[in-house]
N, C-alpha and C positions, 0 to 999 in steps of 0.2 A: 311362452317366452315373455309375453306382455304381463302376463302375471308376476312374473319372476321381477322384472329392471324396474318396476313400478311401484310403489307406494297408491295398491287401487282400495278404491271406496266398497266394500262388501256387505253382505250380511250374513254371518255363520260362517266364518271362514272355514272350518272344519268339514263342512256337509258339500260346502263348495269344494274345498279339496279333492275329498271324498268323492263328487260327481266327476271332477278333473281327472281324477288319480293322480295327483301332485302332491302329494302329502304335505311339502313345505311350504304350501303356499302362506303366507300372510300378507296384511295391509292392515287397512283401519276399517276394521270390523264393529259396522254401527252397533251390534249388540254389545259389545264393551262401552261404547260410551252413553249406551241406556242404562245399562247396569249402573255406570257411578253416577250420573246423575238424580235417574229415578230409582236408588234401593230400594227390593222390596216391595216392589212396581210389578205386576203381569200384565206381560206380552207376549203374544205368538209372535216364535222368532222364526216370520214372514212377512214379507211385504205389505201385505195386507194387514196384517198383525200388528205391525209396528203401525200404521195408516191409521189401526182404530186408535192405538195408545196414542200417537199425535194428536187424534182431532184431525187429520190429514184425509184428501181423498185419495180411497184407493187408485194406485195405478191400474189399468186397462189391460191385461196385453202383459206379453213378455217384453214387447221393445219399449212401455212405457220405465222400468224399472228403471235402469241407469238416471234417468232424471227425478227420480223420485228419491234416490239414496240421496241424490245430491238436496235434495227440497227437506229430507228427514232430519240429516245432518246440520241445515241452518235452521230449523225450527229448536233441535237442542241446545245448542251454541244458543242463538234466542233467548231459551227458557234460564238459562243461567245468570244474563242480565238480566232477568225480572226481577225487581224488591220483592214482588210472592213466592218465589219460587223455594216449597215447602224443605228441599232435603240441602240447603246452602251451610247448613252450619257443619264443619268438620269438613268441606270441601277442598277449601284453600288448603291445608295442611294436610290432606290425602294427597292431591297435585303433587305438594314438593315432593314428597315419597317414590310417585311413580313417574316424576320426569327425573330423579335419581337414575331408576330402571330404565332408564329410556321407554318407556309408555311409547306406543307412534300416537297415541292421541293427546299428551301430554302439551307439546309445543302448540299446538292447535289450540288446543282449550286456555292456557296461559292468557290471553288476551280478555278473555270474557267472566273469567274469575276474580275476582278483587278484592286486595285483600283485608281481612277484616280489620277494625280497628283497635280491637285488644287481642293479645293471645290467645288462641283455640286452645281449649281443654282437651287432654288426651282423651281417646275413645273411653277407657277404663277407667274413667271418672266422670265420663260424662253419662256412663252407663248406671239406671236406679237399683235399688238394693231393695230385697226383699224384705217383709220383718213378721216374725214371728208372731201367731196369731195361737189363742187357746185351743183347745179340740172341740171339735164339736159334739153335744150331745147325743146319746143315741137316740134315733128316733121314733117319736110317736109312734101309736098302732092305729090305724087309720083303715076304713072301710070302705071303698070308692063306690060311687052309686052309678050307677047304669048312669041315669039323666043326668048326672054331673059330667059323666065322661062325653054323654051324646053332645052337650052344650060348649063343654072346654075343645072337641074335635069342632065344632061350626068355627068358634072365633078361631082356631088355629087357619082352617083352610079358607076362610074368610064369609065374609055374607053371601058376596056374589057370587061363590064355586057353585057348583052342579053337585048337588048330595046324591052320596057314593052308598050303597045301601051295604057292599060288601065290605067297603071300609068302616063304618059302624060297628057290623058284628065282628071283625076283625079287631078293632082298636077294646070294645065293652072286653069281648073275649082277655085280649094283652092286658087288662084292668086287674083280673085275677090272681097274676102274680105278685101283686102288694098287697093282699089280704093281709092279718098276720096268721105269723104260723104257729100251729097247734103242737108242733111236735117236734122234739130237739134230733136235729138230723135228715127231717121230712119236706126241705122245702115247698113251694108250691113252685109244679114245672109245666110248661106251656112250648107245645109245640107245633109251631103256626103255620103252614102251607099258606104263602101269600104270591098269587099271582101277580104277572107284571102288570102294573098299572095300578094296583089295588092300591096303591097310596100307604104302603105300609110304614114310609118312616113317622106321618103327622100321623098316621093309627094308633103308634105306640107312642107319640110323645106326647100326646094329651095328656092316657092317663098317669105316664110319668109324672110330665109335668104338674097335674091335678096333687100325685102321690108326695111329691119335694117339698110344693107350698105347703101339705095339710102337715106333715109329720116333719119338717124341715132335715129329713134326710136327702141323702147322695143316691141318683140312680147311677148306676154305669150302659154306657153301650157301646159294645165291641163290636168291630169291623176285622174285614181279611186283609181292606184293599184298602191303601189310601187314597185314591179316587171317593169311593164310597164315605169317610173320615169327610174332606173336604163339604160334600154332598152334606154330610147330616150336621156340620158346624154354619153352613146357610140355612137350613130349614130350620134348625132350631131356633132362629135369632125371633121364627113365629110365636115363640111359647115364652122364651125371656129377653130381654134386654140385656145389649153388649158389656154394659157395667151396672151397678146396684148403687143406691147413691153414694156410699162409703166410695166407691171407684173399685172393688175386688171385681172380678169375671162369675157370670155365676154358672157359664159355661166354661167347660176348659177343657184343649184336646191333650192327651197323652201319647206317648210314644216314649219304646227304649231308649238308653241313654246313647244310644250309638248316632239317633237321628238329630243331633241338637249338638251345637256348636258347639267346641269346649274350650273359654276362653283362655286358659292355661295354654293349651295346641295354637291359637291363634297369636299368643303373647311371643310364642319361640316362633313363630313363622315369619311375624312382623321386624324381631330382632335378628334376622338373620338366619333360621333356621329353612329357610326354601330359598331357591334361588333362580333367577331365571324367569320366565315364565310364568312359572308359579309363587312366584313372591309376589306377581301383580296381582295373581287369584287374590292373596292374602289379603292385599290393601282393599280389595272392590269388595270385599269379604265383610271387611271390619267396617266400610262405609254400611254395610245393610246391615249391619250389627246393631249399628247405631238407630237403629229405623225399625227392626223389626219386631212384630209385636210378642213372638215365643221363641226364635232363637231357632227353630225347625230348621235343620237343611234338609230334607227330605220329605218334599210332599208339604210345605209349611211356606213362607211368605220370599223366599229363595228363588229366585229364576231356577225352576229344571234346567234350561240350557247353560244356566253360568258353570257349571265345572268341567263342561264337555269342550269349552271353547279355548280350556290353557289342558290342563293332562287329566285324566280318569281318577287320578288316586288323591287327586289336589282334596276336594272335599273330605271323602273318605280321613285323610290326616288330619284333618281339622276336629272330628268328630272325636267323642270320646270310645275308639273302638275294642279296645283290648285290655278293659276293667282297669286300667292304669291312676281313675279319679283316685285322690289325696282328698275327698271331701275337705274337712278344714282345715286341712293345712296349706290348701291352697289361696294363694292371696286375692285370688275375685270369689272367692266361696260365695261371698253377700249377695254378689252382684250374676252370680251363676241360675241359666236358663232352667238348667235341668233342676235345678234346687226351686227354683220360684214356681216352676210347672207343679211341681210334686207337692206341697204345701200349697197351691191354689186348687187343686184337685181335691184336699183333704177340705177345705172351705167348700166347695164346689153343687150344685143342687145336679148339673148333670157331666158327666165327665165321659170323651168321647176316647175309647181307647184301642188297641188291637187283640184280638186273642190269644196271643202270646205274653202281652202284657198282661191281662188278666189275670192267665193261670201264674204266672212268675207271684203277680201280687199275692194272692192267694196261698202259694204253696210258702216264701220265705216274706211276705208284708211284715218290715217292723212295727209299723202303728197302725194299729185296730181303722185309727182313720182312713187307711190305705188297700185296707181288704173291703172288697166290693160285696155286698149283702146283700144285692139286688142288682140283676143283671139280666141284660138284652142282649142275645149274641146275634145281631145281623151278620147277615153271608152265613149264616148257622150248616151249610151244608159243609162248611170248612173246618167247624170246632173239630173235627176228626182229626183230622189233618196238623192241625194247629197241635193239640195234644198231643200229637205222635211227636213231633220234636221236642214240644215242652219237657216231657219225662221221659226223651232215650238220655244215652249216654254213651258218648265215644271218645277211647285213648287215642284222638292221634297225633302225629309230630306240631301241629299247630295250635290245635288246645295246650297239649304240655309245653310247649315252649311261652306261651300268653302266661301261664302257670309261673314259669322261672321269672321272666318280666316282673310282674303281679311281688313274688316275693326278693327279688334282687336288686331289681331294678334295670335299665337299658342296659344291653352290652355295650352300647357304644356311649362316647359323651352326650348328653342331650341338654348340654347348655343349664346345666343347674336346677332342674325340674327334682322335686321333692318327690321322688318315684323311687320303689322299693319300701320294703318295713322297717329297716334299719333308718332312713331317711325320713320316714312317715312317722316313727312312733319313740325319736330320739328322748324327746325327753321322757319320755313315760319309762322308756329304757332304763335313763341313767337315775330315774327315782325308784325305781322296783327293780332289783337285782334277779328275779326271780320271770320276769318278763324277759329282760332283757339278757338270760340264758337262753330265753326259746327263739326269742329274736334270731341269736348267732345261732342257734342249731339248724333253724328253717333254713336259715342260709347256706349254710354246710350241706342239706340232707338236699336241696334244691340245685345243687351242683353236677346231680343225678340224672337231673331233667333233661332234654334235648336241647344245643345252645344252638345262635347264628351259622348258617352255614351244614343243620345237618341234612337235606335232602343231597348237597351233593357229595359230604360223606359217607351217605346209604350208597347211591349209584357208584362210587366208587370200592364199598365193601368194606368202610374204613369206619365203622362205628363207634362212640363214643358213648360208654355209659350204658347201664342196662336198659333204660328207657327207649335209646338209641339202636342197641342190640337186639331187642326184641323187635322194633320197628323195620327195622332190617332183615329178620325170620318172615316178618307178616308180607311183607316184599318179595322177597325169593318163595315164598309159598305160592302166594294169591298168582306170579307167574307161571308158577308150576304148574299148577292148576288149570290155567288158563285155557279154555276149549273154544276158544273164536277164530283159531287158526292164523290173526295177525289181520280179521279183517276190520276190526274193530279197534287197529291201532290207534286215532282220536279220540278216544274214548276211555274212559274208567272202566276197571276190572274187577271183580270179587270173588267169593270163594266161601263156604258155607265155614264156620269154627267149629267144625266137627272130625272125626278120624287124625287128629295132630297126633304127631310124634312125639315122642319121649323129650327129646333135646325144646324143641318148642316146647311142650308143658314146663318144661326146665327153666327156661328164659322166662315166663310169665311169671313163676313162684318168683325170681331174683327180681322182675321188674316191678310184683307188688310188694315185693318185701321194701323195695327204694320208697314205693308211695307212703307205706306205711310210716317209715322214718320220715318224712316229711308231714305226715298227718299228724303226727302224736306233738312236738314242739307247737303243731297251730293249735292244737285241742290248750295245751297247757297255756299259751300266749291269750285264747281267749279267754281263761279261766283269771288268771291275773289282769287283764281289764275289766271284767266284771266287777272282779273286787273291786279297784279303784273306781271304777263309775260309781258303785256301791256307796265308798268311804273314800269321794276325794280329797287329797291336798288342798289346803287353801291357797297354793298356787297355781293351780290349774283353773283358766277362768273358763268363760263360756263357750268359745273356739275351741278349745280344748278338751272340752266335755263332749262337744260336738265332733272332733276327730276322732275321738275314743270311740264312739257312739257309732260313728261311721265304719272304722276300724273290724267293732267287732261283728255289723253287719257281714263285709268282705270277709271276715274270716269264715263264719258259721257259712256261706255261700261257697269257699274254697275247699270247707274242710268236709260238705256234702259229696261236692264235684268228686274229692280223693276216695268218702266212702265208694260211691258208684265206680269208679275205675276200681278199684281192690275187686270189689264184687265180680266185675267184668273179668277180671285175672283169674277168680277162683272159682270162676268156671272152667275155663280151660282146662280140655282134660277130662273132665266129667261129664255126667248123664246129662244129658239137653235139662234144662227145667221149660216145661210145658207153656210158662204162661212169657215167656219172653224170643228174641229170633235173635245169634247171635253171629254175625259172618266180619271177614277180611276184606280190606279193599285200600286201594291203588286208584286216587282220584287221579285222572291228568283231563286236560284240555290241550286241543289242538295238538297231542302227541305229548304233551309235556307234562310231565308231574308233579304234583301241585299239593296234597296230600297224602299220607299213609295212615291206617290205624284201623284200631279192631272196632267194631259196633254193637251196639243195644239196642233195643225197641221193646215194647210190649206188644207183644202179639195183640192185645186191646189194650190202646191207649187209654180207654173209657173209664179203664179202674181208676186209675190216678186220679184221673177229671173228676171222677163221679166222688171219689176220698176228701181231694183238694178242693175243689171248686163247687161241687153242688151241697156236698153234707154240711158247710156249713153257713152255705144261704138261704136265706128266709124266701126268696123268688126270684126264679130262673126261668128265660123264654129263648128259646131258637126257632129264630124266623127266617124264612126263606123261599124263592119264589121256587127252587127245588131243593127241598128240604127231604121229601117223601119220593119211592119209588114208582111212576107210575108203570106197571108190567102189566101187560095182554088185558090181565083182568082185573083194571081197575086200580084206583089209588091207595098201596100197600102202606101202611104206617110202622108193621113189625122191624121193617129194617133204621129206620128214622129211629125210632123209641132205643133198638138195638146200641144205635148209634151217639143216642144224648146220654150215655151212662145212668141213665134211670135205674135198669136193673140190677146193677153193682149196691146199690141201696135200699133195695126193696120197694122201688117206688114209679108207682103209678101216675105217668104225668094225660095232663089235658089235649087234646089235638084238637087241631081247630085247622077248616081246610075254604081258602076263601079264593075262592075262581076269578081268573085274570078277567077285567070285562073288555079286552080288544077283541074284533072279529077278525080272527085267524082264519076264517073259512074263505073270506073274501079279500083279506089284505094279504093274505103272504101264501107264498107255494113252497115245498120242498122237491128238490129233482135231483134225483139219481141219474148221472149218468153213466152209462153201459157200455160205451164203447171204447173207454178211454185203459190201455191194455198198461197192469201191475206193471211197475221197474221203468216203464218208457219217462224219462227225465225230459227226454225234448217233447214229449205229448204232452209230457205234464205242465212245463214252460210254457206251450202253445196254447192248451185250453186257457192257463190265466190268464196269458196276454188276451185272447179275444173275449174274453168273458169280460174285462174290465173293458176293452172296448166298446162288446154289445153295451154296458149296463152306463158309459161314459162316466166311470170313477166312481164314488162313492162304494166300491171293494172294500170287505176283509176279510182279506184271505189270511188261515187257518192251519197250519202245519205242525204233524206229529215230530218232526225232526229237524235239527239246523240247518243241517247240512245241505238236505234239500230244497230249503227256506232260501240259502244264500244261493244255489243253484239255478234256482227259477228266477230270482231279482236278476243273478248276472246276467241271465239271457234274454230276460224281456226289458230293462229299465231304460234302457236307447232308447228302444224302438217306440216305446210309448211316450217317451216325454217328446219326440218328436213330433209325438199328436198332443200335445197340449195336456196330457195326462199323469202326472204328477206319481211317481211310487216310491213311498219310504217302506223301509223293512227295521225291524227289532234286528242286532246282533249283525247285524248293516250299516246304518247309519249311524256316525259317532250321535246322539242324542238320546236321553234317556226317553223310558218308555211313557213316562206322563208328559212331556213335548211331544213326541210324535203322535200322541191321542187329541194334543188340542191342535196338532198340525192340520190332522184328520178331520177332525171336527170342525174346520175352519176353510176348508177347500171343499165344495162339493162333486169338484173332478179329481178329485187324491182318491189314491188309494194306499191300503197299508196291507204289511205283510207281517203275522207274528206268530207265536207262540203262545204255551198255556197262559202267560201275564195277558192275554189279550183276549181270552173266552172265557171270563170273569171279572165283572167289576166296570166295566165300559161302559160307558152311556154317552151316545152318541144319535140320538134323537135326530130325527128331519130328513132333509135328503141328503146329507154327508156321507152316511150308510144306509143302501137299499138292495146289497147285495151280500150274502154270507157264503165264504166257498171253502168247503175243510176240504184236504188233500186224499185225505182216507180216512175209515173209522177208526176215531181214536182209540185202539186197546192198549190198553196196560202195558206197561211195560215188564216184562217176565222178570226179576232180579227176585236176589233171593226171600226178602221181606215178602213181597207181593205171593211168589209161591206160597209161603207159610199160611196166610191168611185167605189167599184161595182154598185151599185140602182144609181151612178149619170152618168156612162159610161158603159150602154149600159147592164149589169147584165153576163149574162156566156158568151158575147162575150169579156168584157175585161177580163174576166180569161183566156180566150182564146189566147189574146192576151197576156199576163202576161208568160204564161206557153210555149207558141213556143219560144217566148224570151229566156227562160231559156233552154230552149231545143237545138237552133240555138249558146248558147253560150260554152254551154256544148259540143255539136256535134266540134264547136272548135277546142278544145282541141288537137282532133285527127290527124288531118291533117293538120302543120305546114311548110310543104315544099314540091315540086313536086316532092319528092321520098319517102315521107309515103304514108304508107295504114295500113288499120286495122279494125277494127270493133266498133261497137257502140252495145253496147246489153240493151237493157232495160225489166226488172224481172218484165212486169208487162203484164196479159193476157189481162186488159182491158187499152187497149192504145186506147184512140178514131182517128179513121181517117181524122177526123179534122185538127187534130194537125201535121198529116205528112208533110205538106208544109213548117216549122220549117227546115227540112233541106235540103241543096241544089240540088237544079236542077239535074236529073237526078242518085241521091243517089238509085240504087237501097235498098229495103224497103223489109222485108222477116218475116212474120209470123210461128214460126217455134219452135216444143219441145227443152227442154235445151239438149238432149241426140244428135239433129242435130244440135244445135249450137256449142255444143263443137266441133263437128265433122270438120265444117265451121272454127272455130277458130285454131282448129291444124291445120289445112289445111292453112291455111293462105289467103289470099284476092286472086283469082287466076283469073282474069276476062275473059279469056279463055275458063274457065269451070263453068262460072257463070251463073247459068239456077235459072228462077226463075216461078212457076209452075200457073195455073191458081189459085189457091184457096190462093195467097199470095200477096201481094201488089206489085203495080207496083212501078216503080221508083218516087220519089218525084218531085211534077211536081211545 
């Protein structure tokens, strides 16, 4: 109630509601006015957090907090009368904006703002403009020499490190892949088992970096996680310098265009286009626009927590999500992030990207500059994974309607935004009559598509359009079908695309005969800007050529998308094809449905990968600290080799296998426990709460499923924060998942609760994490993809293989530097012994009740007194 009548001083109003259950609470939430003051600033948004960002001592105690918000709050205020104070410019005239809005920090801050003596420049002109730079050569052929590489790895790790013997032969090994290559099609491929610890990112950037200066090419290196991204844009700054004296980057991170602001989205935001709430995200938005150094919303110089503190979908809109870009016909084109990333990368000696990005480059790169020739895929146990998205292909109602958008334009007003083709490519239109036939046809044959509003004319059986109509078959099937009995009502449904009926094969022919009318108009619309790129106007200037240029990118990109959906159509009906897995499904969440549409995969995504991305690089490496399987007996490569599409090309790649140097025999245990009985939900809640007890926080706990994620928080999170002990959870806590990791990281009595984003990619070194607790063995989830690819590799031995994977990743976790220890507990009695080879060499392995694991855990890792009895597993061999 005191929350409610008062205007109170906070921090993370949202997580605090969250802990309340008040949903509406608000105040003057110190993390909004760190955000305008410091954009583009990192803080853990915690008391603490904000304490370092101060220069402030931390508060003591929970009862010291209330006086500490009040002590953070005048130190900001403070900071804005300082004449240094770096982020003042654009301040005063963001103000008037959000005391419009009524800000509640608005009137407060008024007094300490002053206003400046000439007028503020809008943000979009105060923002720098890109400028076109020639291509670069292609590069030297260059020979790296053992002792070049041994001396470039000293000055990277420094004089005074401790020489690493495994990291040498590791990093000489990664030298390999810049040899040049002998054979068109043949890269040189390298695949590295790198223990943790082994120092594998300075491994491979030496000789990178050696390979950039001698041949003045572009290395790439691909990540799964942005964590890891962040991680290798620090270590590299050891090998180059943050700018080259020209002032270009000679590092630079990539990411899709979805993760980078788009000023256009921001321009309708500012003028009107949000309101409420999220018109303030906008303005504190455009303040770190002004500040930041790539424009990243995700994972880049952005507070994590700023979108989480006005509504979920506020960033999200701001992004470029739904292929919508006008490239030049957009009026900040010049001054656009995602444009100045992508031509500093082409400049670029290393360029830090994801694996998705890679293959995208790769498979559709307009400039030769842009296709990566030499490439590192760290997290390498993921390019699988990664490829498996990169080249499926699925028709369902939210692809095709992004599709209609793409060529229409909004259904609704959007405030004058040059969106659609007819809008995008007017005048090219009205000077080629032969263009601008296909223009209007796209548009006519695109009226087919799915519009606004069709999932709740499928629920209501009132379909529009054949696109629409067959989505609607693929719905009343995939329930037909359905054999979960309704217990899996929260949940998404599928159904194999096989044994269909007549009238279904029926509806896919009329659904691809619409796509086809809609492909042939784009085929012919890019055929006529060709030409005019060819032979242009001398009225078309540089922007122009650049929209065209852009144009016909989008289109060859569309008119792929349209072949794959056709192909998906004209299977229905007929004989399986062998090399692909093709089923129906019914996404929903939380009971509600959210998707519809048929799917694709490649039963081995490897071909693609090995077509697209390896045949036409010169050198390729996938590194990873479980890259390889280790089973019963010994460390397997055939499945790894399987795995990097080597054999799709005939090609015989390198292994290289470099042992973690921590002592897992005496820093860390694994314990099974045995008595804690399948399905018990309050057993399950109970063991976590006293495990994070025994261990006093530093938990991460580990769950196959959500549902019983948010189960176990509801029942334990009282009870423990009433002992001083701290629990966030993933798909819990409004905060995204890279805040709640440096929450983690930054409390060593926190604990955290997550999912698969959380037993991969973590690092979290010291005593933060000294406890690892998965709920059960992770197996596979049975759907119908995973069947197919089980009956084609080998049946419970690749689950076998699947599940140590996750196990050896998760195990992880724990031991980040050669002064952790701690424990690994897994809540499941029937753990098979199979699976113990998952983790490393000499891990003592302990079958043991939860009443002597706790025992074990308050005791701490004590290798000393470390007995382990005949009836209990031996160390992992």
């Amino acid at each position: 109630m005191a929350a409610a009548d008062t205007p109170v001083l906070l921090l993370n109003a949202p997580l605090v509601a969250n802990r309340l259950g008040y949903p509406d609470l608000s105040g003057l939430d110190l993390l909004e006015l760190f955000a305008f003051i410091h954009p583009a600033k990192f803080c853990v948004p915690t008391p603490k957090g904000l304490a370092h960002a101060l220069d402030l001592e931390e508060p003591v105690g929970g009862d010291a907090v209330p006086v500490f918000l009040q002590t953070a709050a005048a130190r900001l205020l403070k900071q804005c009368e300082d004449d240094a104070w770096q982020e003042r410019v654009g301040a005063w005239s963001a103000l008037q904006s959000l005391a419009r809005l009524r800000w509640p920090w608005a009137a407060i801050l008024a007094p300490h703002i002053r206003k400046p003596e000439q007028a503020e420049k809008w943000l979009f002109s105060r923002l720098p403009e890109w400028e076109e730079t020639p291509d670069r050569p292609q590069p030297a052929q260059v020979q790296l020499e053992p002792e070049a590489v041994f001396h470039q790895l000293g000055r990277l790790t420094g004089a005074d490190a401790e020489r690493r013997d495994g990291q040498v032969a590791y990093a000489q090994s990664a030298s390999s892949i810049f040899a040049p290559r002998s054979e068109k099609g043949q890269p040189h491929l390298m695949l590295a088992q790198a223990g943790t610890g082994i120092g594998k990112t300075l491994g491979y950037l030496a000789p990178a970096s050696l390979w950039s200066e001698a041949s003045r090419g572009t290395v790439w290196v691909s990540t799964f996680t942005k964590n890891l991204q962040r991680q290798l844009r620090d270590e590299s700054r050891h090998a180059w310098p943050e700018r080259r004296p020209d002032g270009s980057r000679p590092v630079v991170v990539r990411k899709g265009r979805e993760n980078y602001l788009c000023l256009l989205n921001l321009e309708d935001a500012l003028q009107g286009g949000f309101g409420g709430r999220a018109a303030i995200l906008a303005h504190l938005v455009a303040r770190w626009a002004a500040y930041s150094s790539d424009g990243d919303m995700i994972g880049g110089d952005l507070p994590g927590w700023l979108g989480t503190l006005f509504r979920k979908r506020g960033i999200t809109a701001l992004t470029d999500q739904r292929g919508e870009c006008v490239y030049a016909g957009c009026p900040h084109y010049r001054k656009c992030f995602i444009e100045r990333s992508a031509r500093a990368s082409a400049q670029a000696d290393l360029v830090i990207a994801n694996h998705a990005l890679v293959m995208v480059n790769a498979a559709r790169g307009r400039d030769h500059a842009l296709r990566p020739t030499r490439v590192i895929f760290d997290e390498g146990h993921h390019v699988f994974e990664a490829a498996d998205s990169t080249f499926s292909a699925s028709l369902t109602g939210q692809e095709a309607i992004e599709l209609r958008r793409w060529i229409i334009g909004p259904e609704r007003n959007s405030r004058g935004r040059r969106r659609g083709l007819a809008a995008r490519l007017a005048d090219v239109a009205s000077y080629d009559e032969a263009g601008g036939e296909a223009v209007e046809a796209a548009i006519e044959a695109a009226q087919a598509l799915p519009s606004e509003g069709w999932l709740q004319r499928l629920s209501e059986n009132e379909p529009s359009g054949p696109i629409e109509t067959l989505l609607a078959a693929v719905r009343s099937l995939t329930y037909a079908r359905d054999e979960s009995g309704g217990q899996e009502a929260g949940y998404g449904i599928e159904t194999e695309a096989a044994q269909l009926e007549g009238n279904f094969v029926e509806l896919a022919g009329q659904a691809q005969v619409a796509l086809a009318e809609i492909r042939s108009p784009l085929v012919k619309l890019g055929v006529r800007l060709e030409a005019i790129a060819a032979d242009p106007p001398d009225w078309i200037d540089g922007q122009g050529r650049a929209r065209i240029e852009g144009a016909r990118y989008s289109l060859a990109w569309r008119v792929d998308l349209l072949v794959a959906w056709e192909a998906l159509l004209a299977r229905m009906g007929g004989p399986a094809d062998p090399e692909f897995v093709d089923w129906l499904a019914v996404d929903r969440s939380e009971a509600r449905e959210f998707d519809i549409g048929i799917h694709r995969r490649w039963l081995d995504p490897m071909k693609p990968f090995a077509k697209t991305v390896l045949e036409p690089a010169h050198g390729v490496m996938l590194t990873s600290a479980t890259l390889c399987d280790r089973s019963p007996d010994g460390t397997e490569w055939e499945t790894a080799i399987v795995r990097s599409g080597a054999p799709h090309i005939d090609l015989q790649p390198t292994c290289a296998d470099a042992q973690s140097p921590f002592d897992y025999a005496n820093r860390a245990e694994v314990l099974i426990v045995t008595d804690l009985k399948k399905g018990d939900l309050a057993g399950l809640a109970g063991a976590y709460a006293r495990l994070i007890e025994a261990s006093g926080g530093g938990l991460l706990g580990l769950f196959t499923a959500i549902r019983r994620l948010r189960a176990v928080y509801g029942r334990i999170a009282d009870r423990l924060a009433r002992d001083g002990l701290p629990l966030y959870a993933q798909h819990v806590d409004p905060i995204d998942t890279g805040t709640l990791v440096d929450i983690f990281r930054d409390d060593p009595h926190a604990s955290l609760l997550g999912t698969d984003a959380l037993r991969d990619g973590v690092d979290v070194p010291g005593e933060s994490l000294r406890c690892v607790v998965l709920e059960q063995v992770p197996w596979p989830r049975p759907d119908i993809l995973h069947r197919a690819r089980r009956a084609a590799n080998g049946g419970s031995a690749y689950d076998d293989r699947l599940i140590r994977a996750r196990l050896a990743q998760a195990f992880g976790r724990l031991i980040r530097s050669k002064e952790d220890k701690g424990h690994f507990v897994v809540l499941s009695a029937a753990f098979p012994s199979r699976l113990l080879s998952a983790f490393p060499i000499g891990t003592p392995v302990i079958r043991l009740t939860l009443e002597e694991a706790l025992q074990r855990i308050a005791e701490g890792v004590s290798p000393d007194e470390m007995s382990i009895s005949e009836e209990k597993d031996q160390p992992a061999q």
